[in-house]
C-alpha positions, -999 to +999 in steps of 0.1 A: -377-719-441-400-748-453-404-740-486-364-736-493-358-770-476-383-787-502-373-765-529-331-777-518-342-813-517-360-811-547-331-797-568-304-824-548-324-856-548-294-874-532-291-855-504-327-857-498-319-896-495-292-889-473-312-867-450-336-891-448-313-920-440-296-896-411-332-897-394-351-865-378-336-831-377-307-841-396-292-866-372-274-896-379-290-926-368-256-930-344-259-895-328-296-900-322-290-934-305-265-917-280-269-920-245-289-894-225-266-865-208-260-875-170-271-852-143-264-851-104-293-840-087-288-833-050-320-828-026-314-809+005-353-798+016-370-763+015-402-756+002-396-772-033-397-807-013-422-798+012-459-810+017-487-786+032-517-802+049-540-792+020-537-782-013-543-744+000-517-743+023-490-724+010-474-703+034-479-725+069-461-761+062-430-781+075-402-777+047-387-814+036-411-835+035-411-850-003-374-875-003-355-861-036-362-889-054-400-894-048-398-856-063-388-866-096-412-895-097-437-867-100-417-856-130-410-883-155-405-861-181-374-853-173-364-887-183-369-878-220-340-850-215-313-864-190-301-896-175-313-883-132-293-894-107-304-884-074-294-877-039-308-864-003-279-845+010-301-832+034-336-826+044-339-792+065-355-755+058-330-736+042-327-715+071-307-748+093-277-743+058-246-733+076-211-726+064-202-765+075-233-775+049-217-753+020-186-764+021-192-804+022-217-796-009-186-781-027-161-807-021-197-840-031-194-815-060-158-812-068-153-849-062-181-861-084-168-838-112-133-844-110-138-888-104-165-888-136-162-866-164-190-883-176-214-856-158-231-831-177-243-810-146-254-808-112-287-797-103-293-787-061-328-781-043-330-755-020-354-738+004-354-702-012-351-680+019-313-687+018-311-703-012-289-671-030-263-680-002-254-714-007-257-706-046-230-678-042-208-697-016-208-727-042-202-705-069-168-696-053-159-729-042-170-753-066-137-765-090-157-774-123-168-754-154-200-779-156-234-759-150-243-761-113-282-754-111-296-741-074-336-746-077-364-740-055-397-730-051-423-706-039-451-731-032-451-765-017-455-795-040-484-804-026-503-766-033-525-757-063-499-745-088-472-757-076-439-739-088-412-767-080-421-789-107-416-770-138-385-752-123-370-786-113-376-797-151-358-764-163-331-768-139-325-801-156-329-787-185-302-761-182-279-784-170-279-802-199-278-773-223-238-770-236-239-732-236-249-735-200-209-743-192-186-719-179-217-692-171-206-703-127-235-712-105-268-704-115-302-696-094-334-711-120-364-704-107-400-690-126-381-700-161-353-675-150-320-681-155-295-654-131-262-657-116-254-668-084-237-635-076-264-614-082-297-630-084-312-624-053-351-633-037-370-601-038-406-613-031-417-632-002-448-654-017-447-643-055-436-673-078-409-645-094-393-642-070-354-643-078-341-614-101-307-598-107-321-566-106-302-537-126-278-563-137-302-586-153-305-620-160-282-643-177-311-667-195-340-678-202-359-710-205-391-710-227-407-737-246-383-738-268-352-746-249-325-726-231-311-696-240-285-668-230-273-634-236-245-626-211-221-642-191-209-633-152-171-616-159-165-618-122-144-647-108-158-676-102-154-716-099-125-728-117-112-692-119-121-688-078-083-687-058-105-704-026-100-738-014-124-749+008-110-787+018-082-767+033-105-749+059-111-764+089-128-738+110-149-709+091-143-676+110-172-652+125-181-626+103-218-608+109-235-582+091-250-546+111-277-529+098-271-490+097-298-464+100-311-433+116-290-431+147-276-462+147-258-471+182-221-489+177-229-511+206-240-538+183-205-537+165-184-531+199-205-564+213-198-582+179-158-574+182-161-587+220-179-620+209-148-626+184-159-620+151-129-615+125-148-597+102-182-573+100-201-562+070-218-533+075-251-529+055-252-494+048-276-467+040-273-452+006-240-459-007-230-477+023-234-447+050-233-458+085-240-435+116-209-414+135-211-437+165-210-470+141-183-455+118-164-448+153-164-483+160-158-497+126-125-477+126-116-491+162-127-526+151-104-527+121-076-516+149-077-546+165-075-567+137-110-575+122-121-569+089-145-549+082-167-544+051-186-517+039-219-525+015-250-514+008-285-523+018-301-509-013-298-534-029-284-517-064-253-499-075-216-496-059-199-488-027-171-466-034-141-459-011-147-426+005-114-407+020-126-415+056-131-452+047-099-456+031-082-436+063-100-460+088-090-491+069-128-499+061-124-521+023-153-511+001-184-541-006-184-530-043-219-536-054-224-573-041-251-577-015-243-573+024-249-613+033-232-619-001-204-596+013-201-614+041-195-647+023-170-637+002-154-619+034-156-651+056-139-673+025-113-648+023-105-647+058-107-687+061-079-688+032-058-668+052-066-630+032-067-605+058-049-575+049-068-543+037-052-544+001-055-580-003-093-576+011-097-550-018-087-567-046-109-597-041-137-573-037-128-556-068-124-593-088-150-609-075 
C-alpha cells in the first residue's frame, strides 16, 4: 500500500501538493481543526469507581469510592479522543439500582439527547453484578439512536491490573465511533463490545467476564479502533413502543427458580404478596415442576402474568400445548431477570393480555 501511494504521487505531482497541503491522513487542514466529539459520561459507583484497602484487595472493598470525575483524571488520554463531560448520578453497588434508578437514567438520557444534538454518546459506569439490567432496561427506554455505552469493571481502581481504566477508555472510544449508532445499548467490558439484550456476566472474578454467548458479540475494540460485524434486529430504543415518563408506579414482577421437586408455594406466596407478573426460570427449555405449573396456571386466572424462560442460559422457550392452554406466554430465548424487565415495562405501559404479552416477547 506504500509503495502505490509513492508510485501515485510520483506519477501526479500536483496531487501530491495537494495531499500535502490537506495535512496527515488526507485531511483538510479545516476537518482536522474540528472540535472533538462530545460525550456524556454518567458515574453511578460499582467496582469500576471503587477503592480496596491495598493494591491486593480485589474481591473484599466498599463499591463507590472514586467520584466520576476523579476517574477520568486517572485517564487523560481520553482527552485526545472526545470532549468528557461528566456526571455522578449516583454512587452505590449495583446491587442498591432499582426500577426508580432506571427509569430517571432514561429520561437524564432522553433529555440530554433530545435538548443537544450536539452529543456524540453517552457513556454509564456500573457495578457489574447488575450491570446487564440497567443496560437492557435502558436499551428499551432510551429515545435516541446515539451509542449508549454501560461500562464496568472486574477489579477495583485501586488493584494491580486494574480493568476499569482501559474499558472506560474503550467505552469512550465506542461512543465516539459513527458506526456505533443505531447498534441500541451496549455492555463494553475486556475490549468486548455485546448487546444489551444478550450480553450477560458469566464469571464472578475473571476480567472476561460479559459475553453474548451462542449469539455472539456485536464488536470489538483493539488497538486499532472499533469495529463491528452484526447488529441487534430486535427492537430497541427509538424503535422501543415504552414510555417510561408516563409510569408512575412500576408493578411487582419476580422470577422462581424451578427444579427437582419444586414446591408452588413460593409462586402461591408471590400471587398473595401482589405481584402482577412472575417469570419462571425454568429447567431445560423452561420446564417447571407439576405443583409449580399448577400454580402458574391458577396465577394467570387471577390476572397476573406469567412468563416462562429458561435458566440455561442458551436457546428458545417454545409454547408447549399446556402452556398455551394455561395462558403461560413463552420467554423466547432472553434471560429470566431480562424476562422480567421486559415483562414489568410491558405491564407498567398498560400490556397485559396474553397475545399482546406474546408479541412483545416475539419482537423484542
Amino acid at each position: 500500500m506504500h509503495l502505490f501511494r509513492r508510485l501515485f504521487l510520483r506519477a501526479f505531482p500536483l496531487l501530491s501538493l495537494l495531499a500535502l497541503q490537506a495535512g496527515p491522513l488526507g485531511l483538510s487542514t479545516r476537518a482536522a481543526d474540528a472540535p472533538l466529539p462530545r460525550v456524556v459520561v454518567l458515574g453511578t459507583g460499582g467496582t469500576i469507581q471503587s477503592k480496596g484497602a491495598t493494591r491486593m484487595v480485589r474481591h473484599d472493598y466498599r463499591a463507590g469510592r472514586f467520584e466520576i470525575n476523579e476517574l477520568l483524571a486517572l485517564i487523560p488520554e481520553v482527552n485526545k479522543i472526545a470532549r468528557v463531560e461528566a456526571e455522578q448520578f449516583s454512587n452505590i453497588g449495583s446491587p442498591s439500582m432499582t426500577p426508580e434508578l432506571w427509569k430517571s437514567l432514561a429520561e437524564k438520557i432522553n433529555t440530554m439527547a433530545y435538548e443537544q444534538p450536539d452529543i456524540a454518546g453517552f457513556v454509564l459506569t456500573h457495578g457489574t453484578n447488575t450491570l446487564e439490567e440497567t443496560a437492557y432496561f435502558l436499551h428499551l427506554a432510551v429515545r435516541t439512536d446515539k451509542p449508549v455505552l454501560v461500562v464496568g469493571a472486574q477489579r477495583p481502581s485501586t488493584a494491580i491490573s486494574a480493568d476499569g481504566f482501559m474499558n472506560l477508555y474503550h467505552a469512550i472510544q465506542a461512543a465516539v465511533e459513527p458506526d456505533s449508532r443505531g447498534r441500541g445499548v451496549m455492555i463494553c467490558m475486556n475490549a468486548q463490545l455485546t448487546s444489551a439484550r444478550e450480553g450477560t456476566k458469566t464469571s464472578a472474578y475473571k476480567v472476561e467476564a460479559f459475553n453474548a454467548r451462542e449469539l455472539g458479540l456485536l464488536g470489538v475494540v483493539d488497538p486499532d479502533g472499533v469495529h463491528y460485524y452484526r447488529k441487534p434486529f430486535r427492537r430497541h430504543t427509538v424503535l422501543s413502543e415504552f414510555d417510561v415518563s408516563k409510569i408512575t408506579v412500576f408493578p411487582r414482577v419476580d422470577v422462581v427458580d424451578s427444579y427437582a421437586a419444586a414446591p408452588r408455594d413460593m409462586i402461591d406466596f408471590l400471587v398473595g404478596k401482589g405481584a402482577k407478573g412472575i417469570v419462571l426460570s425454568g429447567h431445560g427449555a423452561g420446564g417447571s415442576s407439576p405443583a409449580q405449573a399448577e400454580a402458574m396456571a391458577e396465577a394467570v386466572k387471577k390476572g397476573v402474568a406469567v412468563v416462562n424462560a429458561s435458566r440455561t442460559g442458551s436457546g428458545r422457550v417454545i409454547a408447549s400445548a399446556a402452556n398455551l392452554e394455561a395462558g403461560i406466554v413463552p420467554g423466547d430465548n432472553l434471560l429470566p431477570h431480562k424476562a422480567r424487565i421486559l415483562l414489568m415495562l410491558a405491564l407498567a405501559n398498560g400490556k397485559s393480555s396474553e397475545a399482546e404479552l406474546t408479541r412483545i416477547f416475539d419482537q423484542y
